[in-house]
TORMIZA-325203 format. One record per atom (N, C-alpha, C): residue number from 1; residue in three letters; atom name; x, y, z. Coordinates in steps of 0.2 Angstrom, whole numbers, plus 5000, padded with zeros to 4 digits. Example, Ala and Ser with C-alpha at 12.3 -4.5 7.8 and 13.67 -1.06 7.14 Angstrom:
% TORMIZA-325203
<gumi k="1" r="ala" a="N" px="5066" py="4972" pz="5039"/>
<gumi k="1" r="ala" a="CA" px="5062" py="4978" pz="5039"/>
<gumi k="1" r="ala" a="C" px="5066" py="4984" pz="5039"/>
<gumi k="2" r="ser" a="N" px="5064" py="4989" pz="5035"/>
<gumi k="2" r="ser" a="CA" px="5068" py="4995" pz="5036"/>
<gumi k="2" r="ser" a="C" px="5064" py="5000" pz="5039"/>
% end
This chain:
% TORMIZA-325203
<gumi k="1" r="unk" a="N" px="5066" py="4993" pz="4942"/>
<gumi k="1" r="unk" a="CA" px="5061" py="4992" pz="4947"/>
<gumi k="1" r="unk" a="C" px="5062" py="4985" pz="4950"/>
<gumi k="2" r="unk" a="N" px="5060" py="4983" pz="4958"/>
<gumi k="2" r="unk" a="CA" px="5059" py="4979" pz="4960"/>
<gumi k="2" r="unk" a="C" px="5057" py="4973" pz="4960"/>
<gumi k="3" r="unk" a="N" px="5059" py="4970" pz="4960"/>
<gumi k="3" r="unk" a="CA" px="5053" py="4964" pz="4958"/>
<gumi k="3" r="unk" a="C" px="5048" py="4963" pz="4964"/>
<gumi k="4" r="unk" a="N" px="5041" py="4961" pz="4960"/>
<gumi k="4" r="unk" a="CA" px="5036" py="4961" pz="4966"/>
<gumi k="4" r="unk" a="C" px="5037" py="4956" pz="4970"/>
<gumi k="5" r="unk" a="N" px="5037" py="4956" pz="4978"/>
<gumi k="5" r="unk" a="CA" px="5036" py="4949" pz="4982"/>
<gumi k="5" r="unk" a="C" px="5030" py="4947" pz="4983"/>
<gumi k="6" r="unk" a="N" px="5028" py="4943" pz="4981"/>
<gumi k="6" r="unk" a="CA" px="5020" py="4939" pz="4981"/>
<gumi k="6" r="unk" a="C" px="5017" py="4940" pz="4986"/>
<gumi k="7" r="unk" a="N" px="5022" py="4936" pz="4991"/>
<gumi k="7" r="unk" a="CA" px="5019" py="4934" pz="4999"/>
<gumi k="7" r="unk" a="C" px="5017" py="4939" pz="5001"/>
<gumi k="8" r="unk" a="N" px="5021" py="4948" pz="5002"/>
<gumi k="8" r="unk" a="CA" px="5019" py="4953" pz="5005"/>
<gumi k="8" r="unk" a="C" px="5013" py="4954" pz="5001"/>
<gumi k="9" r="unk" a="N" px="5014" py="4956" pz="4994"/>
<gumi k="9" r="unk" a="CA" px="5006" py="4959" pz="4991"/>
<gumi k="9" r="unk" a="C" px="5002" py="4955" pz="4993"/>
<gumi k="10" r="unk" a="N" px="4999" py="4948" pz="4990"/>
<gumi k="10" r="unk" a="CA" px="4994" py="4944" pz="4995"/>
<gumi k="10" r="unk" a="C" px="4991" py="4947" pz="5001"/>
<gumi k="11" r="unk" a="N" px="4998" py="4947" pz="5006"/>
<gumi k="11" r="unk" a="CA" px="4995" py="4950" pz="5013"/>
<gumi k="11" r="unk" a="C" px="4992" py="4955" pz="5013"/>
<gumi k="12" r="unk" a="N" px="4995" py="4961" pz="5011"/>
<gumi k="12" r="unk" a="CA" px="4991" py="4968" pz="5012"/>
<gumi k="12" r="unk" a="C" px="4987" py="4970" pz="5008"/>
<gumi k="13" r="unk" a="N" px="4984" py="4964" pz="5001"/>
<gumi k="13" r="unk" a="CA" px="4977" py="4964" pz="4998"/>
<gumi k="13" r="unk" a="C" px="4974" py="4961" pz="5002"/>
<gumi k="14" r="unk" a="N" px="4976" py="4959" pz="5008"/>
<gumi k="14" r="unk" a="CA" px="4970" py="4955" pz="5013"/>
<gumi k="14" r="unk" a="C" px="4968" py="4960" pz="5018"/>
<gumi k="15" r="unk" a="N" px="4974" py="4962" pz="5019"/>
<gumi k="15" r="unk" a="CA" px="4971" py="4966" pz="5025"/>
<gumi k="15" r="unk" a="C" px="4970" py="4974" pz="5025"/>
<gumi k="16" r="unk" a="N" px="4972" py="4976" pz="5018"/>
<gumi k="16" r="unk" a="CA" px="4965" py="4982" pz="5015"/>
<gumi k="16" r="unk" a="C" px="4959" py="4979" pz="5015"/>
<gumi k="17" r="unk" a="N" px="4960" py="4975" pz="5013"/>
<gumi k="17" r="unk" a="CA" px="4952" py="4972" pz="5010"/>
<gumi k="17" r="unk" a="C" px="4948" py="4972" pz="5015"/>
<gumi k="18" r="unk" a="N" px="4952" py="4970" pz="5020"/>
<gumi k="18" r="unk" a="CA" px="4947" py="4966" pz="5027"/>
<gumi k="18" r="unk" a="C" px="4948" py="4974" pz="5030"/>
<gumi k="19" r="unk" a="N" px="4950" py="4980" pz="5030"/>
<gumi k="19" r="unk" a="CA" px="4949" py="4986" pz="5031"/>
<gumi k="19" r="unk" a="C" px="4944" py="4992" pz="5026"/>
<gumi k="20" r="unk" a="N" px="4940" py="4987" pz="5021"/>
<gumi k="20" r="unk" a="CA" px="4936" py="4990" pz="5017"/>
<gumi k="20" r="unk" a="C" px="4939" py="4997" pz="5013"/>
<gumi k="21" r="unk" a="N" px="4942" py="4994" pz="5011"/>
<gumi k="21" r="unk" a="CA" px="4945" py="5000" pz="5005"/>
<gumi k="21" r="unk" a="C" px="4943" py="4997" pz="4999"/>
<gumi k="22" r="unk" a="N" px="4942" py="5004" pz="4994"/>
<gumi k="22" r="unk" a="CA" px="4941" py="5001" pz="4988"/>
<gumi k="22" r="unk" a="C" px="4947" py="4996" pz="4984"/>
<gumi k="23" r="unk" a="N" px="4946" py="4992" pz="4980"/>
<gumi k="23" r="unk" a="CA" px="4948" py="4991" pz="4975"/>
<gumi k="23" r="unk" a="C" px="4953" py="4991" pz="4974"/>
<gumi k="24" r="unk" a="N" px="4954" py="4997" pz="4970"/>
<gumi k="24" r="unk" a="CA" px="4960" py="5002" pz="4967"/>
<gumi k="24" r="unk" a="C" px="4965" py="5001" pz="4971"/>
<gumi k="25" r="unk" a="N" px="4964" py="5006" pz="4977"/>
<gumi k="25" r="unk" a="CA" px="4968" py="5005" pz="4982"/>
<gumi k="25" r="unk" a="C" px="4972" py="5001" pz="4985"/>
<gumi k="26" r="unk" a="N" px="4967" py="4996" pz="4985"/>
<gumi k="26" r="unk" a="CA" px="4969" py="4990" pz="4990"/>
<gumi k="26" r="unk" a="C" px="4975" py="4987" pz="4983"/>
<gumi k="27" r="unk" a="N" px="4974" py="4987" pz="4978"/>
<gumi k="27" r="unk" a="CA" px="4978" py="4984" pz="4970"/>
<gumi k="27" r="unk" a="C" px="4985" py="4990" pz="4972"/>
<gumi k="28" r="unk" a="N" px="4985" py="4996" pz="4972"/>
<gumi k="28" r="unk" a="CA" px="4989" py="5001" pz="4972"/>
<gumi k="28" r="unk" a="C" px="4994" py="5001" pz="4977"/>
<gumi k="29" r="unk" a="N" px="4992" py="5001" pz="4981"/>
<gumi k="29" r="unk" a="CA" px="4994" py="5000" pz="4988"/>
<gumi k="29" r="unk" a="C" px="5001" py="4992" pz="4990"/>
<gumi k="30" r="unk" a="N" px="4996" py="4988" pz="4989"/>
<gumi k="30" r="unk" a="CA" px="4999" py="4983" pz="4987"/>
<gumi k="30" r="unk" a="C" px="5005" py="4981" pz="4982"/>
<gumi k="31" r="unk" a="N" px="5003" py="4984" pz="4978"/>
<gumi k="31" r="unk" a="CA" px="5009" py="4983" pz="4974"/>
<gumi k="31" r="unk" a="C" px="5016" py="4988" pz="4976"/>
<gumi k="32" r="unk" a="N" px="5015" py="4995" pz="4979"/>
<gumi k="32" r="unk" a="CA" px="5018" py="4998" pz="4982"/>
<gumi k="32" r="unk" a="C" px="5022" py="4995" pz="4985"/>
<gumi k="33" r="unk" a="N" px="5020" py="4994" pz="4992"/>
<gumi k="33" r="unk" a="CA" px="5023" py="4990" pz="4997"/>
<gumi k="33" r="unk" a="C" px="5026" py="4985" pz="4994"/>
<gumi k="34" r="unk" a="N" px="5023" py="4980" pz="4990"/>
<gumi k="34" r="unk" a="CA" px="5027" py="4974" pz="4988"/>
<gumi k="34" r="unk" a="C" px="5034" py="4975" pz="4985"/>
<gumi k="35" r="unk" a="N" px="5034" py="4979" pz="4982"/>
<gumi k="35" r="unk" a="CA" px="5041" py="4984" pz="4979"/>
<gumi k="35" r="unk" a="C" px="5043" py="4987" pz="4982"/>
<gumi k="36" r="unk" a="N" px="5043" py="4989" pz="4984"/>
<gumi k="36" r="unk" a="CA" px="5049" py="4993" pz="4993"/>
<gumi k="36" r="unk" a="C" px="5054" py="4992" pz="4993"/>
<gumi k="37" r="unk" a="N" px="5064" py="4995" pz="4991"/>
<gumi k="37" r="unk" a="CA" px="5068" py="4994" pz="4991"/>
<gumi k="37" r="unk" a="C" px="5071" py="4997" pz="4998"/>
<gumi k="38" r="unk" a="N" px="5073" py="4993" pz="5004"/>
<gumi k="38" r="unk" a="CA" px="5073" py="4995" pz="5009"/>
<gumi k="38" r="unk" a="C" px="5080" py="4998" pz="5008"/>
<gumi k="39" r="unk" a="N" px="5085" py="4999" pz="5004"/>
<gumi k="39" r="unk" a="CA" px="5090" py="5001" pz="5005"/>
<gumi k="39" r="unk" a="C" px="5091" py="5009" pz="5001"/>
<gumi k="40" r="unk" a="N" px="5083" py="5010" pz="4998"/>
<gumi k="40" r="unk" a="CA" px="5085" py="5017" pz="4996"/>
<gumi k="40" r="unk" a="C" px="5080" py="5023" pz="5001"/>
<gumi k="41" r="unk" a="N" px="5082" py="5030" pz="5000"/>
<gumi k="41" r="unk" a="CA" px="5079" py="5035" pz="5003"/>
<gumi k="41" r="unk" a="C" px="5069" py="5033" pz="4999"/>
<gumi k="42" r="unk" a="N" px="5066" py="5034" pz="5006"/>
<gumi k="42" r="unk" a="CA" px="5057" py="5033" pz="5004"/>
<gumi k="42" r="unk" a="C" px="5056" py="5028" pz="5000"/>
<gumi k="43" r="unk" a="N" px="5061" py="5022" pz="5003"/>
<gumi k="43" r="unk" a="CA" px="5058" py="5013" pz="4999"/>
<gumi k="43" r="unk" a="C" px="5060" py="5013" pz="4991"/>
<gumi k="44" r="unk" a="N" px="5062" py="5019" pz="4989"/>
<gumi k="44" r="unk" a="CA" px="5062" py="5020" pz="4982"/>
<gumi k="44" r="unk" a="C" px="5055" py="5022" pz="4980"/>
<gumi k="45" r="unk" a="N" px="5051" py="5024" pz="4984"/>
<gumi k="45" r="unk" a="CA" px="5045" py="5027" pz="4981"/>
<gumi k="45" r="unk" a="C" px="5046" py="5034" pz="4978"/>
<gumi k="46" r="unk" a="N" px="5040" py="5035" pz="4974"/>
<gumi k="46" r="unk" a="CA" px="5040" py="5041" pz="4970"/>
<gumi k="46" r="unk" a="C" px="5032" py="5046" pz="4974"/>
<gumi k="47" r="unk" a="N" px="5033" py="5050" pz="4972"/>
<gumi k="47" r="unk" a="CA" px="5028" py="5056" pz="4974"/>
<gumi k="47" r="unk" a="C" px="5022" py="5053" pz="4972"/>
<gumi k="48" r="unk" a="N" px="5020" py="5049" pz="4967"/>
<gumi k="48" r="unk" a="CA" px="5014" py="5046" pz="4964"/>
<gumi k="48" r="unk" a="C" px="5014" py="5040" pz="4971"/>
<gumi k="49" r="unk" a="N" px="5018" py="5036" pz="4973"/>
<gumi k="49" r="unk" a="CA" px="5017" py="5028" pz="4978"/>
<gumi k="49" r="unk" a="C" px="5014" py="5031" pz="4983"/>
<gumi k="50" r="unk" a="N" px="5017" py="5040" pz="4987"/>
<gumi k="50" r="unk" a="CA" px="5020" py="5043" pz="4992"/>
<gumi k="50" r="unk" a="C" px="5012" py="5043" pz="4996"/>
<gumi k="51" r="unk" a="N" px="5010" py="5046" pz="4988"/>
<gumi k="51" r="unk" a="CA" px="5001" py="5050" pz="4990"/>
<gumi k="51" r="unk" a="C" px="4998" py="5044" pz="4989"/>
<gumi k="52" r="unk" a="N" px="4995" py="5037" pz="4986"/>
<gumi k="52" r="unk" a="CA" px="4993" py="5034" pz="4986"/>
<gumi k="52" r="unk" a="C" px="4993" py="5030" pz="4993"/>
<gumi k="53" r="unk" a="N" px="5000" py="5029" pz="4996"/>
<gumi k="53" r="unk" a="CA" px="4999" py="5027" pz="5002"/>
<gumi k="53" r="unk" a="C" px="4996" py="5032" pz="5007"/>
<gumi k="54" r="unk" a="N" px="4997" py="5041" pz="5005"/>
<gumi k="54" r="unk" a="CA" px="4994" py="5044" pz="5012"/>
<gumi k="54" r="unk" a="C" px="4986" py="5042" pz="5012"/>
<gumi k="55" r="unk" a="N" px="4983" py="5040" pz="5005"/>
<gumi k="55" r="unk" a="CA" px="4976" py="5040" pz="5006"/>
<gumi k="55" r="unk" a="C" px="4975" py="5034" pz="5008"/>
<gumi k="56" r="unk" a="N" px="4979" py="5029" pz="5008"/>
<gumi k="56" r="unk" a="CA" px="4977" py="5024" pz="5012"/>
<gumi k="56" r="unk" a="C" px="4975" py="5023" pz="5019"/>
<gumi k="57" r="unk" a="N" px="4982" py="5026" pz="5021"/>
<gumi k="57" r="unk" a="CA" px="4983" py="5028" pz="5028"/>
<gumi k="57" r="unk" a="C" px="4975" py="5033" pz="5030"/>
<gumi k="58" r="unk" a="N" px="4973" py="5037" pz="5029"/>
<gumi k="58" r="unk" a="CA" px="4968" py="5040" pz="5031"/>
<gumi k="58" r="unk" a="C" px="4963" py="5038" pz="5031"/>
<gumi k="59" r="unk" a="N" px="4961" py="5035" pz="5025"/>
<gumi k="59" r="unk" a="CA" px="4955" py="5030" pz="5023"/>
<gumi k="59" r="unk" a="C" px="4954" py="5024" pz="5028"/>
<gumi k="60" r="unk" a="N" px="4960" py="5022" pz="5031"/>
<gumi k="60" r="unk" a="CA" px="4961" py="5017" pz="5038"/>
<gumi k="60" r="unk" a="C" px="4961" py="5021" pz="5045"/>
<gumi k="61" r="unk" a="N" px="4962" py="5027" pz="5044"/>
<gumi k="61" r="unk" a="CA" px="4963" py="5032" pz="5051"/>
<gumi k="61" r="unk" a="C" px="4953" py="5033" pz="5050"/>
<gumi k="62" r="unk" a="N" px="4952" py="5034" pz="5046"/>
<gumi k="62" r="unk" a="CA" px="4945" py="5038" pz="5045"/>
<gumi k="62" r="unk" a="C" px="4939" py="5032" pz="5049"/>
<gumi k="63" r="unk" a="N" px="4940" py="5023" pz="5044"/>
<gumi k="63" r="unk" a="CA" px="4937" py="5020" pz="5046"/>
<gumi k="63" r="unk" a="C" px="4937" py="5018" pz="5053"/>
<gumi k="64" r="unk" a="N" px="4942" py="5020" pz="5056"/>
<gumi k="64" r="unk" a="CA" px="4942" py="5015" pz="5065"/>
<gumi k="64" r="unk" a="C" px="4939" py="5022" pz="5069"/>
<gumi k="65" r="unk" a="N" px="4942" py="5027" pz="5067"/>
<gumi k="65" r="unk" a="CA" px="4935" py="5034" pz="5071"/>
<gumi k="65" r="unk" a="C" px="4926" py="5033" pz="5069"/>
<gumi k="66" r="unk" a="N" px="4926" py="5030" pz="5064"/>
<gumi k="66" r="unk" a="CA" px="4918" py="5027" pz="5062"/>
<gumi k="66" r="unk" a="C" px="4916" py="5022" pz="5068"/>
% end
């Protein structure tokens, strides 16, 4: 496994946050992205990262139609 980048996770618990996402998410997500190996197929995400980010995505797609 990747090792976590701090400075990314930081960032994008701030800016879920400031997106009003639960919690979970915003910890989930997070650490996601901060693990990202750009040199593999899908960051080196698994099916569990994949769905975790779609419902991010939608959860931010949902609130800016609000």
């Amino acid at each position: 496994m990747t090792e976590l980048n701090q400075n990314l996770y930081k960032a994008s618990c701030e800016a879920l946050k400031e997106a009003g996402l639960p919690e979970h998410l915003v910890d989930a997500a997070s650490r996601i992205v901060a693990t990202d190996e750009a040199g593999k197929p899908d960051l080196g995400r698994n099916e569990i990262d994949t769905e975790i980010c779609k419902q991010v995505v939608e959860r931010i797609n949902s609130n800016e139609r609000d």
